[in-house]
Structure formats: structure tokens, C-alpha cells
Steps between C-alpha positions, in 0.01 A plus 500: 500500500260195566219756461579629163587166376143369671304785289708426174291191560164585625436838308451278146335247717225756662440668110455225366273302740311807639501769192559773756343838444690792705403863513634731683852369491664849486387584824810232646777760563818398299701525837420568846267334765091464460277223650269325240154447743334239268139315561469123565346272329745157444865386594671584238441871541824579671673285211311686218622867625859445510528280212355753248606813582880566439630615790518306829223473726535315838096403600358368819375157513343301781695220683276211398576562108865385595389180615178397354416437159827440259418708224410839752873392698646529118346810421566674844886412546576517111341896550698577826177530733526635819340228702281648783292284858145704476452363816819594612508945619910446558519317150311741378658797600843313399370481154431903513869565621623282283305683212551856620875353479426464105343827468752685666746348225340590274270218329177423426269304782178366412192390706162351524328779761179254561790270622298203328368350222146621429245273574307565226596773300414797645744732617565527935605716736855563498725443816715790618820344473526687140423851613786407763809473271335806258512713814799361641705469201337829273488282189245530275190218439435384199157385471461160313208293383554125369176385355479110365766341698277269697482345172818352483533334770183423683469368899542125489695482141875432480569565110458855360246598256502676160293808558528914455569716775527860556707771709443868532753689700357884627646830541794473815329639830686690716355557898572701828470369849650313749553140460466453846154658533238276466262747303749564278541134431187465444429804275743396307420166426153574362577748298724242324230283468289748381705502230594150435111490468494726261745351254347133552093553500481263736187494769659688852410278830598711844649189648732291508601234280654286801168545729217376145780198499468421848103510493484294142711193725 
């Protein structure tokens, strides 16, 4: 109830501050689970997602937005994040129960696979954790590619900005293997990104967001 009355709010809000373009939008199965494996490029991406498509999507979001800047706490707990300790593997793996849980009910679960924001645009190496509920769970992905958001709320600013932003969901994906092979995982996971790539143009790095971070501090 909370959530419905939250986006009664914040889908006029997002159209009219962010002029959102979506294509692709049919591809979002009326009923039934799918994970939504989205690129990262700003904060408000796991707000964005849920808030403008119609049905419910519960989205991943690291620990640290819940507690850091006040605007990011908004967003996350107005969109019903999933809050997740990277540097946590229990919490982690907690967080994947706990969204298998979703998908085996039946709902929509969405996800950043490069498990950060990008660093500077370019698109990273997805982590496995992704390819582990598809395999696990047999939903379909849904690619997704958000393109603009790290214009609305930019590292180190507190009040949203008027800007135009963009989302392109793909074609569902469908895989075989076994979620508790490692290949598999892996497989998996970069095909995905393959794809997100695909729909969002941006430049592929073979790395991982977390590991450029580290080196840049």
C-alpha cells in the first residue's frame, strides 16, 4: 500500500523533472517473475526503475545509500530497496535468498550486475550474483540501459536536477545451467552484459567497477 501510494507521488515527480524516454516497455511481462539487470551510472537508478514502470519492482541497493546522503536514503526506502553489505559474502548471499524469495512469488527483481556506480561512464564487468538467481530461479532477464541519470543527481550534490534521461528495456533472456557451477555463472553473466551493452552504447571495460574505484583512492 505505502508503495503504490509512494509512486502516485513520484511517477509525476520523475516526468516532470526528468522527461523520461522508455522503449522497450512491452518487454515487462504483465504478470509473472523477470529480473530487470540495469547499468550504473547514479543513485537514483534503483528509484527511477520502479517508479516508472507500472508494476512493482523490488531493486538492490547498497547499504551506505541507507545511511549517507538524505536525498539517496529518501529515494532508496521510498522505492523499497533491498539494502545489500558488498563487503559482506553472508549479506550478500542473504540479499540473493531474499530475492530468489521474490522471484519465486512471482515479482519483478531488479539489479545493478557491475554492483556499482560507474566510475566514469563506461559500462563494467558484471558480478555473477545475477546469473545466480536466473539459473536458480529460471526467470527471465530483462536487459536494461538507463542513460543520463548521473545528471540528476551528481556525487557531492544533495538537491536533484532538471535534466532528460533515458531507459531501454531488451528482449527477456532465458539461460540453462547450473547456478551452482561457476562457469555457468559466469557465462551467464556476460552474455547479459553483452547485451546491456548493446542497448546502452556505452564503452565495455573487462573489469571491475569496484577494483578502477579502489585504484582512483
Amino acid at each position: 500500500m505505502l508503495y503504490q501510494m509512494v509512486k502516485f507521488v513520484a511517477a509525476p515527480m520523475a516526468q516532470v523533472m526528468w522527461r523520461p524516454h522508455i522503449s522497450g516497455g512491452h518487454h515487462v511481462p504483465a504478470t509473472g517473475p523477470a529480473i530487470l539487470a540495469a547499468n550504473h551510472l547514479a543513485v537514483i537508478d534503483s528509484f527511477l526503475i520502479p517508479a516508472l514502470l507500472p508494476r512493482h519492482v523490488t531493486f538492490t541497493a547498497k547499504s551506505e545509500y541507507f545511511s549517507g546522503n538524505p536525498v539517496s536514503q529518501w529515494f532508496m526506502r521510498l522505492g523499497g530497496s533491498l539494502p545489500i553489505d558488498r563487503e559482506s559474502a553472508s549479506a550478500a548471499q542473504g540479499m540473493l535468498d531474499s530475492a530468489a524469495e521474490l522471484l519465486e512469488r512471482g515479482e519483478l527483481f531488479g539489479i545493478h550486475p557491475e554492483g556499482t556506480r560507474s566510475p566514469d561512464g563506461r559500462l563494467y564487468r558484471g558480478k555473477v550474483g545475477v546469473a545466480w538467481l536466473a539459473l536458480k530461479t529460471g526467470a527471465p532477464v530483462l536487459p536494461v540501459a538507463l542513460s543520463g541519470t548521473e545528471n540528476v543527481l551528481p556525487v557531492g550534490t544533495k538537491v536533484p536536477r532538471f535534466t532528460k534521461i533515458g531507459i531501454k528495456i531488451g528482449a527477456p533472456m532465458t539461460f540453462e545451467g547450473d547456478y551452482k557451477n561457476a562457469r555457468d555463472r559466469r557465462r551467464v553473466t556476460d552474455e547479459i552484459m553483452v547485451e546491456i551493452q548493446k542497448l546502452s552504447g556505452q564503452e565495455y571495460v573487462p573489469a571491475y567497477a569496484s577494483s578502477i574505484k579502489a585504484g582512483m583512492s
